[in-house]
N, C-alpha and C positions, 0 to 999 in steps of 0.2 A: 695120774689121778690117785688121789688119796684114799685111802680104806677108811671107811668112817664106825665109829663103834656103835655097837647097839643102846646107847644112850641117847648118838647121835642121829641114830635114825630113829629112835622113838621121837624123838623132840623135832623130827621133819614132819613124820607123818601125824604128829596134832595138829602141826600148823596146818595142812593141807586137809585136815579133819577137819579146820576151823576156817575154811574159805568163805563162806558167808557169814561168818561175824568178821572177818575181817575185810571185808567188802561192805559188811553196814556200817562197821568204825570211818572208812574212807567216804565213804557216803555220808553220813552224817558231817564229817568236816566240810565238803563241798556245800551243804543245805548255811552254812556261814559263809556270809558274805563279809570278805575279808579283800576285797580288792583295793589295793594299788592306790595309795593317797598324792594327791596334789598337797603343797603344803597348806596349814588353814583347815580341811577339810574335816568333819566331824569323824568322830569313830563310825566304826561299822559295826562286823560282830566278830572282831577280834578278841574282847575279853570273854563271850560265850565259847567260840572254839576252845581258848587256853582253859576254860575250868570245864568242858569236855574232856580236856588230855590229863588236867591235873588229877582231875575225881578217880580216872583209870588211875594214875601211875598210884597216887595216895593206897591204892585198893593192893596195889602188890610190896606195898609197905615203902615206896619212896617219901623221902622227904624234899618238897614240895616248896617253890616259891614264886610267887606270883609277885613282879614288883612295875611299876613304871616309872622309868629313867626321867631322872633330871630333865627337864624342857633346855632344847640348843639353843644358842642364841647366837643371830647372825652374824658369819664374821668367826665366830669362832673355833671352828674348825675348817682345814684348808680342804678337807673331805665332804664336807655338809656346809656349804656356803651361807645356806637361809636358815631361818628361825624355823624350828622345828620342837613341839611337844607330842606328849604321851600320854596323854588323857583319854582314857579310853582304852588304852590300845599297850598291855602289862605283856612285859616277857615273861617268857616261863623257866624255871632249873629244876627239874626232879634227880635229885642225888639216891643211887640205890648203893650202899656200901658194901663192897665186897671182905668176905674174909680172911683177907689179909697173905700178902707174897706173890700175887699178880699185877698185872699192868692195867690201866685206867684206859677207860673209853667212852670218846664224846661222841655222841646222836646228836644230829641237829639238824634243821630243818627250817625254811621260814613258811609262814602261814600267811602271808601276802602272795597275793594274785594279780595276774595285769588284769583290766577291766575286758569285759565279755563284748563291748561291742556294739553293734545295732542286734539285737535282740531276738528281731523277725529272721535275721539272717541262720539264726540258729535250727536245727533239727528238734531240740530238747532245749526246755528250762537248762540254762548253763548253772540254777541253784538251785536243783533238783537231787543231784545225785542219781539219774537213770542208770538200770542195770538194761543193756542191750547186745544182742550177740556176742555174749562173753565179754563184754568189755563194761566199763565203767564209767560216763559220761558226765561232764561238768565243768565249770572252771574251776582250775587247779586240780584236779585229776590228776594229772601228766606229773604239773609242775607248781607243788611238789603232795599236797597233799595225801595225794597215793602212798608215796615211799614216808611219810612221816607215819601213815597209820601202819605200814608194816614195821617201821621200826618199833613202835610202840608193839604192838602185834608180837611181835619176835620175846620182847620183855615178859611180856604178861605169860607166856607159854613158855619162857626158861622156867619161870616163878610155880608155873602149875605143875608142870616136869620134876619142881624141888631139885632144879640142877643151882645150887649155891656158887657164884665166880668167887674166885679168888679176889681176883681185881676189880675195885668200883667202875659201874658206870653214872655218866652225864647226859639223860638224854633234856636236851633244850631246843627252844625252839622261840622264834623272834617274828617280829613285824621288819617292814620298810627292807627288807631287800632287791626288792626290785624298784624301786624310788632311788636309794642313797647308801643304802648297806648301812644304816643308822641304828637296826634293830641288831644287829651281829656285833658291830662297837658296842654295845651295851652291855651284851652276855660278857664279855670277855672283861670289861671294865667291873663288872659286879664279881671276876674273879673264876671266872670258868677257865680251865684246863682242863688237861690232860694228857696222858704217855702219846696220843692220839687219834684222832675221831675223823669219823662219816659224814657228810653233808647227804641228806635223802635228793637230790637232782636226779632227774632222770635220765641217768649214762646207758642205758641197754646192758647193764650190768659192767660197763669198763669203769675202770679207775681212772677221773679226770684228776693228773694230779698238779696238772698246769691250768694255768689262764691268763689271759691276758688283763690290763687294767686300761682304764680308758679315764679322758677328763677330757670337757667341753669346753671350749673356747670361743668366746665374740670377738670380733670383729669387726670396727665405725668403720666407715668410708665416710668421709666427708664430700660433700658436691654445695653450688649455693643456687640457693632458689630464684626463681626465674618464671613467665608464664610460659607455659610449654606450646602455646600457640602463636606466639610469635617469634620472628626472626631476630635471632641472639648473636652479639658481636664474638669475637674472641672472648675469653676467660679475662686475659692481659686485661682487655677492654672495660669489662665489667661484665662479660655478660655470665649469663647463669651456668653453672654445670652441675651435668648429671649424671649423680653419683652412682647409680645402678649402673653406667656405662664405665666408669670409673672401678668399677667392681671387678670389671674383667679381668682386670691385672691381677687382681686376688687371685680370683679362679683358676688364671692360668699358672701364679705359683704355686699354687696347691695341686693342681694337676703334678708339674715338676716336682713338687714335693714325693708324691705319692709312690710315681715309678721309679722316683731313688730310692725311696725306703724298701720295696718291695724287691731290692738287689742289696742289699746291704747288707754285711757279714752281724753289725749289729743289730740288725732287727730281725734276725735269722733265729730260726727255735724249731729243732725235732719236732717236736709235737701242735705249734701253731702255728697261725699265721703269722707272717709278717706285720711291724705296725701297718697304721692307714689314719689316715685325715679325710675324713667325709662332710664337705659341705651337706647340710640337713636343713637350717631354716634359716630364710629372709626375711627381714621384716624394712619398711620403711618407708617416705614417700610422705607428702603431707598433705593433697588433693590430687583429685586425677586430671587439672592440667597445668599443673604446678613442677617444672623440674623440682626432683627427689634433691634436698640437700643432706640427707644422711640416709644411710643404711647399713642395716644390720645384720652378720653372717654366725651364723651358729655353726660350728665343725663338733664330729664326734672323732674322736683322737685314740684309735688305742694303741696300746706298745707293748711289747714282750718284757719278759721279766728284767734282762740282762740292761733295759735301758732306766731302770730304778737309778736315782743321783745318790751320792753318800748321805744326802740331807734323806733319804725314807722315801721320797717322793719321785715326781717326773719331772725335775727343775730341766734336765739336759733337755729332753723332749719342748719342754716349754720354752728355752732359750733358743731351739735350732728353731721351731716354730717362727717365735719373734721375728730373727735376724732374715732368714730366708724371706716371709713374707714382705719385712721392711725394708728389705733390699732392692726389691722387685717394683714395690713403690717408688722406690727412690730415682727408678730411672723415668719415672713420671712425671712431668715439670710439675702438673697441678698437684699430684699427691707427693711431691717430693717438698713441697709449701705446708702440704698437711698432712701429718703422719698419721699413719693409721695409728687406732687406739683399741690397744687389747684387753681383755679381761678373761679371766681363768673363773671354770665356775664350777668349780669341783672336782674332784678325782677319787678314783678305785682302784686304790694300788692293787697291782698283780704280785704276786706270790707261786713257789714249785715246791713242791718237795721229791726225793729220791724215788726212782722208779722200781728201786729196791727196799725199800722199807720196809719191815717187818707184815705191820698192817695193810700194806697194797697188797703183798703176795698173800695174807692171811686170806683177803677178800677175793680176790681173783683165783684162787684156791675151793672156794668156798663156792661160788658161784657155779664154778664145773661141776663140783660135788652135785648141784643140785642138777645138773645138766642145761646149763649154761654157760657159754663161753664168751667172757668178757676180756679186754684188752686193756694195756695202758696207757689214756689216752689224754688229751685236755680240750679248754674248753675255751674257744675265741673270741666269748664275752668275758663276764667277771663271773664271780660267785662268793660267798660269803665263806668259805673255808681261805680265800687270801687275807682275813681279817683275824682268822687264831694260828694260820702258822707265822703271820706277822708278831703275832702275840708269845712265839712258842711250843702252841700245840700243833703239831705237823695233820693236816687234814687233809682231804679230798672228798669225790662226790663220787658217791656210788649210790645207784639207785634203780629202778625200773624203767620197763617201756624205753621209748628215745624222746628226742626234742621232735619229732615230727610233728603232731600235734601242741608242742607248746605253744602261748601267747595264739594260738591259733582257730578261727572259729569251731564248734564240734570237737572240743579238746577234751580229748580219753585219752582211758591207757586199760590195756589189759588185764582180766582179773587173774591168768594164770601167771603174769609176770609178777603182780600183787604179792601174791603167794610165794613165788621162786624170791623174789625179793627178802620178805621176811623169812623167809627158812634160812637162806645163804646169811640175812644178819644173826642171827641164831648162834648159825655157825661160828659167826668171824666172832661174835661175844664171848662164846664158850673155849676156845681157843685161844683168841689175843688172851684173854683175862687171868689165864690159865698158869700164867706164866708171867 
């Protein structure tokens, strides 16, 4: 454990002086409704939260930009498959410049939420911001609101402390990560770096400095339609088939799929899980008594870092995909007639960086200091730090509370970890920067 100076502990014990304004900053961001967009859908209160965050950073003298990205357009990205705008819905970069022979460091955060749900089911307004037995209630709470206002939190009390970094920070913060990772592509294309930065997720104070990356895939089955209440010759014959039964042979490659990859030297990762292929949605069928002449499977696909193809992407993943599936077909007389038809619908490349990096052990350092003990760990979804160290800037997610509550009805997070949270960034700012 590290000896911290009396600088350092002055600038802990403001922050923990100042746990009820920084428990109304986190509250206040949860009272915006910033949930989770289908694509199409109108803004929320996305650009209210961002000129909430910007009016603070502007106040401790950052300089400030509010912008909204280029509108996607379908097709054009192998990442964001659909047409996708930003109307509404502006990223934020507040640049605070350091004085110069330190190291730079990115805060980042997204300010999307998944949707709360059936409503009734809830204890508390989930856009509320309720303060209850010590904890902090709402959507995005947890994930990630909380740890966005402690980083901010952290800033504004270097600033009132008059502790001057050496080195600039980045703190940004985006829409659409839980959709497409569309808002984190932005920051980085508008030119965000850094030596590098923090994701606010909420790690229980570990360093996720892995993750996995995932891309969905369809699925046609072909079958021909038929009435389903009468007696149907052979296929040969004419008669109808149906394709939901035809489906099985998917199913059951993908089964095989699943427990090879889960033995596999290359799907193997310290820190995750193994890839997996999860059949998730069916759709198809064209009355209910009409044999199904198509159906549609939707699989959620993730893969560890090490299965990335030289193209950036999961080509490999996608090609073992293909072949396996249509193999398994092929020993099907009717779907060896008709091949399955795939379509890829998007992908989140995964990303790692060193479990030794300067800024892991600065943070994990940092953490104890406050009396907490975080680890270095990763994270079996994706997250938007595989999107700037793909860019460069080496990231990870450190943050409060855990994932226990996330995406999850009654989603809090603790106001003492709140607090431990922004003191420990404090820390990692006044240190990394330092230098």
């Amino acid at each position: 454990m590290s000896d911290m100076t009396k600088r350092e502990e002055r600038l802990i014990a403001r922050i923990r002086d100042g746990r009820d304004e920084l428990t109304a900053l986190a509250a206040e961001l949860i009272t915006c409704d910033t949930t989770a967009r289908d694509p199409g859908d109108p803004a929320r209160d996305e650009e209210k939260l961002q000129k909430i965050l910007a009016a603070r950073l502007r106040a401790i003298g950052a300089e400030v930009q509010l912008f909204e990205p280029q509108a996607i357009v379908a097709g054009q990205s192998p990442t964001i498959p659909f047409a996708l705008d930003f109307k509404g819905r502006p990223q934020l970069i507040a640049r605070l410049p350091g004085s110069g022979g330190g190291r730079s460091l990115v805060l980042n955060g997204h300010i999307d939420a998944v949707p709360p749900g059936d409503l009734t089911q809830w204890s508390v307004d989930p856009f509320k911001g309720v303060v209850r037995d010590d904890q902090l209630w709402g959507r995005g709470a947890n994930d990630m609101k909380g740890g966005i206002a402690g980083f901010l939190f952290a800033l504004e009390c270097l600033q009132r402390e008059g502790i001057a970094l050496k080195g600039g920070v980045v703190f940004c913060t985006n829409t659409d990560e839980e959709s497409s990772g569309a808002g984190g592509q932005a920051l980085v294309a508008r030119g965000v770096s850094g030596d590098a930065g923090m994701c606010a997720e909420p790690t229980n104070f570990d360093a996720w400095i892995a993750c996995r990356g995932y891309l969905i895939v369809s699925v046609k089955v072909r079958g021909r339609a038929g009435h389903a209440e009468m007696p149907m010759p052979h296929w040969q014959a004419g008669g109808a088939v149906n394709a939901i039964d035809r489906l099985e042979v998917v199913l059951g490659a993908i089964r095989r799929l699943r427990e090879d990859w889960r033995t596999r030297p290359d799907h193997e990762h310290p820190l995750l899980a193994p890839g997996d292929i999860v059949p998730t949605q069916v759709t198809g069928g064209e009355w209910p008594v009409t044999y199904p002449a198509l159906v549609t499977l939707l699989c959620d696909v993730q893969y560890t870092p090490s299965r990335v193809g030289s193209e950036g992407y999961c080509v490999p993943v996608r090609d073992e995909i293909t072949a396996r599936l249509s193999a398994a077909a092929a020993s099907d007389p009717w779907l060896a007639e008709r091949p399955l038809e795939f379509e890829f619908l998007g992908e989140a490349v995964p990303a790692e960086i060193a479990p030794d990096h300067p800024l892991v052990v600065t943070a994990l350092q940092a953490a104890s200091d406050v009396g907490r003990r975080g680890k270095v760990g990763g994270l079996d979804s994706w997250h938007d730090p595989a999107t700037f160290v793909r860019a460069g800037t080496p990231m990870f997610s450190f943050g409060p509370g855990g994932f226990g509550t996330a995406h999850a009805l009654d989603e809090r997070v603790s106001i003492d970890d709140l607090v431990d949270h922004s003191a420990a960034t404090a820390l990692v700012a006044m240190r990394f920067c330092e230098t």
